[in-house]
C-alpha positions in Angstrom: -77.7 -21.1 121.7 -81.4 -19.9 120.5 -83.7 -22.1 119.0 -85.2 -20.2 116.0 -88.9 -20.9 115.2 -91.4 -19.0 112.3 -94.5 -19.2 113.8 -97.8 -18.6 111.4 -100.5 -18.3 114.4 -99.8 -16.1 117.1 -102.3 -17.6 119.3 -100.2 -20.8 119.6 -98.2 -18.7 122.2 -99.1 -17.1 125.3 -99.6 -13.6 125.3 -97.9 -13.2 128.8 -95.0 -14.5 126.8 -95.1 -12.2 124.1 -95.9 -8.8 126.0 -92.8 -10.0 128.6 -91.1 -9.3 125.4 -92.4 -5.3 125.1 -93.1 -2.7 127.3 -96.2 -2.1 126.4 -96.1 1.4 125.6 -97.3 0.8 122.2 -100.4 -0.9 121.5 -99.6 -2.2 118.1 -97.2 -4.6 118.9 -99.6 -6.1 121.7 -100.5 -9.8 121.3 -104.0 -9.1 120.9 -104.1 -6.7 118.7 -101.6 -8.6 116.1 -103.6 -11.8 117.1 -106.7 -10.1 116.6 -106.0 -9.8 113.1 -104.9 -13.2 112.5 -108.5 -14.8 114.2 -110.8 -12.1 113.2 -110.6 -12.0 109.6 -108.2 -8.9 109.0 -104.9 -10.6 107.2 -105.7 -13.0 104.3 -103.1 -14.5 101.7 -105.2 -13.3 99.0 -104.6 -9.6 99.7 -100.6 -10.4 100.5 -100.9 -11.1 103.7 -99.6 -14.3 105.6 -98.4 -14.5 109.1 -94.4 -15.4 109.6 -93.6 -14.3 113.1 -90.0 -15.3 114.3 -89.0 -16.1 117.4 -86.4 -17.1 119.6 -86.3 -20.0 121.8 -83.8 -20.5 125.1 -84.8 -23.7 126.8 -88.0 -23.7 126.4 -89.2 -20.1 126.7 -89.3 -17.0 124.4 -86.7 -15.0 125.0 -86.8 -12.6 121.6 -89.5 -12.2 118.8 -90.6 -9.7 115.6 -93.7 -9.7 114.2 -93.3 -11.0 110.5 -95.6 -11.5 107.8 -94.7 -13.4 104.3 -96.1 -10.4 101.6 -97.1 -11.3 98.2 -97.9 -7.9 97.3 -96.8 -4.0 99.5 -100.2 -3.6 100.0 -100.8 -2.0 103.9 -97.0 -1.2 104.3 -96.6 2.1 104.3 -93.0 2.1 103.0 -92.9 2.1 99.2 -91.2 -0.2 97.5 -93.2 -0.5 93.6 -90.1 1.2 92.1 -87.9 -1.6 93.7 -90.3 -4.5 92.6 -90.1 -2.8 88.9 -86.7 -3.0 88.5 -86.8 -6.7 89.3 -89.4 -7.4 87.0 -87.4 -5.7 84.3 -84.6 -7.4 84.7 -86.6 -10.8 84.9 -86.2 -11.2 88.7 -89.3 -12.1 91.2 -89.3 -9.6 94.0 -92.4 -11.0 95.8 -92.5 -13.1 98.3 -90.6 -10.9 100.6 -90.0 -10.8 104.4 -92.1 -7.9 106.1 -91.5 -7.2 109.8 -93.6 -5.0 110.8 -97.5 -4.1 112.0 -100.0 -4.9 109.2 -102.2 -1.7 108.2 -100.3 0.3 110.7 -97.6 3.3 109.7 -96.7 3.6 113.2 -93.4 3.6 115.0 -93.0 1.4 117.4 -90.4 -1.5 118.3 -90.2 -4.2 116.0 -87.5 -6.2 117.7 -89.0 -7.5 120.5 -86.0 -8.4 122.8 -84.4 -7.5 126.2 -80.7 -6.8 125.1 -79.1 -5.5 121.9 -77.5 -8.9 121.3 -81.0 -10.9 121.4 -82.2 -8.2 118.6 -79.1 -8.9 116.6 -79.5 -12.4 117.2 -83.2 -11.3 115.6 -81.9 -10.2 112.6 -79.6 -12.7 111.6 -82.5 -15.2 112.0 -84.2 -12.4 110.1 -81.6 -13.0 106.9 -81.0 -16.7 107.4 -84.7 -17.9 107.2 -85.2 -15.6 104.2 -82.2 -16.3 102.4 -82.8 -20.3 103.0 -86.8 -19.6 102.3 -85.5 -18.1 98.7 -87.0 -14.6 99.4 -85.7 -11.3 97.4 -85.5 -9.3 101.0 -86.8 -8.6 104.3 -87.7 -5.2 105.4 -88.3 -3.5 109.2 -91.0 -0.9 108.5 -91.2 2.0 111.3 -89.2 0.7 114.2 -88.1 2.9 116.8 -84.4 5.2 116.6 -83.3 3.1 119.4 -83.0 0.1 117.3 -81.1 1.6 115.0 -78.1 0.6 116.3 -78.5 -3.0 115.3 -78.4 -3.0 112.1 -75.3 -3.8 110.1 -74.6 -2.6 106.6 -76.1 -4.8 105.1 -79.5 -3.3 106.1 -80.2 -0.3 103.9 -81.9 2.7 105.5 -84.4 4.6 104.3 -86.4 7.7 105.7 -89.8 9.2 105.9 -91.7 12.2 107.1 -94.7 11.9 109.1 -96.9 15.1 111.0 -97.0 14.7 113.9 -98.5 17.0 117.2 -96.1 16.7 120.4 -96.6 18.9 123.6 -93.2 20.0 123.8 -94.4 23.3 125.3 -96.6 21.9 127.9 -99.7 23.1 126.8 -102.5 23.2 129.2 -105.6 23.0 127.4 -106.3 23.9 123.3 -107.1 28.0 124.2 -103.2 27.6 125.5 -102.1 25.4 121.9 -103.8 28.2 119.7 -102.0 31.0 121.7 -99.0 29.8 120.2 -100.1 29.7 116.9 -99.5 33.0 114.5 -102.4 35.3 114.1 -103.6 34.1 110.3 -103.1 30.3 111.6 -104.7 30.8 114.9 -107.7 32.5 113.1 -108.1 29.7 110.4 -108.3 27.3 113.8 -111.3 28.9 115.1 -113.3 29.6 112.5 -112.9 25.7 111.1 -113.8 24.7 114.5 -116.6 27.5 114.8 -118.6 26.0 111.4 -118.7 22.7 113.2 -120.4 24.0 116.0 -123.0 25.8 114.1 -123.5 23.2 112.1 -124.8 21.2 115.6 -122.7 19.1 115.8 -121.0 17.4 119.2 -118.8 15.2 120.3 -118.6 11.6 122.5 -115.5 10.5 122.9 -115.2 6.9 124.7 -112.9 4.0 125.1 -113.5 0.8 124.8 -115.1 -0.3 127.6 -117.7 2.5 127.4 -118.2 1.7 123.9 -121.6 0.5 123.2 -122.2 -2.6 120.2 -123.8 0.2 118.4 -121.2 2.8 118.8 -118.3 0.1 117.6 -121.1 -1.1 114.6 -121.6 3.2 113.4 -117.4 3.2 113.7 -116.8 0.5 111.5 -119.9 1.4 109.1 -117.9 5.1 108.7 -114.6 3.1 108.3 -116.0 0.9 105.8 -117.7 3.9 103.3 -114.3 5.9 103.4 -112.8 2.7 101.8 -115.5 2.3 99.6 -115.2 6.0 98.2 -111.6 5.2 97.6 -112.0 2.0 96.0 -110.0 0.0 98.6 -111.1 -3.4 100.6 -111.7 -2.8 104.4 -109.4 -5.4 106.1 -110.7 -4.1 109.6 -113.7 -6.7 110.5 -116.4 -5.5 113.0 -115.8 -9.0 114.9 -112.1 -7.0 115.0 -113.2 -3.8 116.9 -115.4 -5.9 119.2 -112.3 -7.6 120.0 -110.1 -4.7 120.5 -112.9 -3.2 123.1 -112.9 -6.7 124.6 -109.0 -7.3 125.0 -107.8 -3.7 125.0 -110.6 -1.5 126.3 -108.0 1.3 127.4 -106.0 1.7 124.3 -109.8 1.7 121.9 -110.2 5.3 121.4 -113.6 6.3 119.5 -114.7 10.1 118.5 -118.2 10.3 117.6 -119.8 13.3 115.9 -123.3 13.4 116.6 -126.3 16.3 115.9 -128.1 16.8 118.8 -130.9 14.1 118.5 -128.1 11.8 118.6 -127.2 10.7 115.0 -123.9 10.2 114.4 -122.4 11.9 111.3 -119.0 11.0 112.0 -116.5 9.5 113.9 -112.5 8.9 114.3 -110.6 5.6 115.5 -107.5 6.0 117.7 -105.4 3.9 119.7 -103.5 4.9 122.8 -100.7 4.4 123.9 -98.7 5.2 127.5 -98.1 8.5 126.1 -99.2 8.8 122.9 -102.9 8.8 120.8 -102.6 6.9 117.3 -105.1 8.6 114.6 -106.1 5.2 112.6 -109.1 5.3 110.6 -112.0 8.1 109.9 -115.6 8.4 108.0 -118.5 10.7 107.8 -122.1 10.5 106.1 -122.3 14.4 106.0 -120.4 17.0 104.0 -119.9 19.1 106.9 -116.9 22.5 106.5 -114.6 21.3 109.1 -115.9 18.0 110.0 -112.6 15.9 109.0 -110.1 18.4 110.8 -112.3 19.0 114.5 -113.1 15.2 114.1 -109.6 14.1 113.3 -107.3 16.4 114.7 -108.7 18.6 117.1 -110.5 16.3 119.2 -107.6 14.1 119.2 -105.9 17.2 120.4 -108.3 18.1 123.5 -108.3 14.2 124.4 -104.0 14.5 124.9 -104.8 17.6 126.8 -106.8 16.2 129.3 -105.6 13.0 129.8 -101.7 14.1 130.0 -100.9 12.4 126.5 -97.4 14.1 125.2 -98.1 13.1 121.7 -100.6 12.5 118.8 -100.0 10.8 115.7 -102.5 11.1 113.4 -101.7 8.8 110.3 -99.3 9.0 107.5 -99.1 11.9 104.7 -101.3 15.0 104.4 -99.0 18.3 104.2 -102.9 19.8 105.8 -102.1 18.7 109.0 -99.1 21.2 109.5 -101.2 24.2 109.1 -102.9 22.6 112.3 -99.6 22.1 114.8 -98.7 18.9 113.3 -95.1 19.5 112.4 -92.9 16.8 110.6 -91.0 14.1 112.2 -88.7 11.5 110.8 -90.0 7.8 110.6 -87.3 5.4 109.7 -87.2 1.6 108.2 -84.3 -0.9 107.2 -83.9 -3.2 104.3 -82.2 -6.2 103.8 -81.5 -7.5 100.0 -80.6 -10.5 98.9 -79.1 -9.8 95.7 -75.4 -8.3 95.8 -75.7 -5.8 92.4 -79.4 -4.9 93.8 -78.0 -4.2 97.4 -75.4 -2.0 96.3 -78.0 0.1 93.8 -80.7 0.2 96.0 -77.8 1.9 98.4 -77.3 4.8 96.1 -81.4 4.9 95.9 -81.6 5.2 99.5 -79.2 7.6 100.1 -80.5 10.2 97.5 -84.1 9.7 98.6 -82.4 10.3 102.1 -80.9 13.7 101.0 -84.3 14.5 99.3 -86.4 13.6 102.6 -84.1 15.8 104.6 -84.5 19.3 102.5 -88.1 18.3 102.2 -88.5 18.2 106.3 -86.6 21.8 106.6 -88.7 23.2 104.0 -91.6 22.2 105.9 -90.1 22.7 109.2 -89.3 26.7 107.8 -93.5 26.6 107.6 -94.5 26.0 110.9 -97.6 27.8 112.4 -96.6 28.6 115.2 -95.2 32.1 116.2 -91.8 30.5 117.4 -90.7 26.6 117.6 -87.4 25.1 118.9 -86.4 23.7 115.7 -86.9 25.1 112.2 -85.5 21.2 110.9 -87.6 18.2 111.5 -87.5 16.6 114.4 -87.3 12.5 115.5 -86.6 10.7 118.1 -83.1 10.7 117.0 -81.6 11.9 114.0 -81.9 9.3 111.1 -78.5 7.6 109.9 -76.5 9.0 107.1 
């Protein structure tokens, strides 16, 4: 029998014991990043955010956990629920608080039931409903966790679907001339002559990880992640003290692209994460109006670092129907969600699988765009398909 126990500081346990849970493959569910977070100023409870984390306890150690956050608010989800929250209000019913397990700012898949066997993850989710239902909360959601958890959900967990763009070496590209030889003649030619306007422009690139990262390097990154949020009218959660913290505890996985002139001002720059395999496109800003800036900084650079360091795939954020025209084709993302109230459930069911149908004719339309000049799938693609 498990002991079950909601946690709201992650640094009250040891991160040996949490990353025994993971395989570390993906960064975003590593103890210091999501403790990062908590102790340097990134999740407060007046912008929704307040830590939840359960676990489960077999005599004395941690034997299965999801990160969890109590959400006043769907700010920094990624998985839009406004419509749902609505349709409570409307019919007098509070939606918020809610149960959130997932990785705060980050639309990201990744595992979000941290256990060894299937039957410690369903263990997981039934803890999941019990402590919400006896908390009084409308629901509790799993935002972007892998295909491979799929299977342990029951029915009661409502699926929904996404598309994300997403680059994968599937072809075993060498290096980006070999990528843009398989790109069609208009597509390749748009390619080079974005990435051609950069150049002339003078501008170069440093890429570095986090232990190569200099204070002033991680200071410019943040100052260009703070002034994209300001132009959009949105707080920065991300703290400085954050990023210093990152290139501290996880100097491998802190990816920074710098775009300099060639006295050495930076103009530009992108924040990654990396994973075993994969390079996570986070967070970008720029001081200059430069043609082509955004895609060599975001997407192409992130492209040449895979290619030399062996990286099969790079996921460069959520939305942007841009990115295809640059080899980022579409890929299913997935989440579950768990409602409390029977005559919401069993609506929200007929919701999901419409918005399922629509997802799916809007990843073959897409998929029927590709640029390339032949690809092994004219559907989206995902790890596995997404259920019915």
């Amino acid at each position: 029998m498990s002991d079950v126990r909601l946690i709201d500081q992650l640094d009250t346990i040891a991160a040996t014991a949490w990353d025994g849970l993971h395989d570390g493959t993906n960064p975003f569910v590593a103890h210091a990043f999501l403790s990062g977070l908590e102790t340097h100023g990134c999740l407060r409870p007046e912008w929704g955010w307040t830590p939840r984390h359960l676990t489960l306890w077999r005599d004395g150690a941690l034997v299965a956990a999801a990160p969890g956050y109590l959400k006043h608010n769907s700010h920094g989800e990624f998985v839009f629920d406004h419509a749902w929250a609505h349709a409570y209000a409307q019919h007098g019913l509070e939606y918020f608080p809610k149960q959130l397990c997932a990785v705060p700012y980050s639309p990201v898949t990744g595992p979000r039931l941290l256990a060894a066997t299937g039957g410690e993850r369903q263990a997981l989710l039934a803890a999941m409903v019990a402590t919400a239902s006896d908390a009084g909360l409308s629901s509790a959601h799993v935002n972007f966790h892998t295909a491979a958890e799929d299977s342990g959900f029951g029915e009661d967990w409502l699926p929904r679907v996404d598309v994300q763009y997403q680059w994968h070496n599937d072809a075993g590209w060498r290096d980006f001339a070999d990528y843009l030889d398989a790109f069609d003649h208009r597509h390749r030619k748009n390619i080079r002559q974005e990435r051609a306007k950069v150049a002339r422009a003078g501008i170069g690139y440093r890429v570095v990880d986090g232990s190569d990262a200099t204070p002033a390097d991680l200071a410019t990154m943040h100052r260009f992640y703070r002034q994209t949020f300001a132009e959009y009218g949105n707080h920065p959660a991300l703290t400085l003290a954050f990023l210093d913290h990152l290139a501290e505890t996880m100097p491998r996985s802190l990816v920074l692209v710098i775009a300099e002139r060639a006295n050495g001002a930076a103009v530009a720059g992108a924040l990654c994460l990396r994973g075993r395999d994969t390079l996570y496109g986070r967070y970008w800003g720029a001081t200059e109006t430069i043609p082509g800036l955004h895609f060599e900084t975001c997407y192409y650079q992130g492209i040449e670092y895979c290619l030399r360091n062996g990286l099969s795939r790079f996921e460069p954020g959520a939305q942007g129907e841009h990115k295809l025209a640059r080899g980022f084709l579409p890929r299913t993302v997935r989440s579950r969600h768990w409602i409390a109230h029977p005559a919401f459930r069993e609506a929200l069911r007929t919701w999901c699988t419409d918005e399922a149908e629509a997802v799916r004719r809007y990843s073959q339309t897409l998929a029927s765009r590709s640029p390339f000049k032949s690809t092994p799938s004219t559907r989206a693609r995902s790890d596995a398909d997404p259920p019915a």
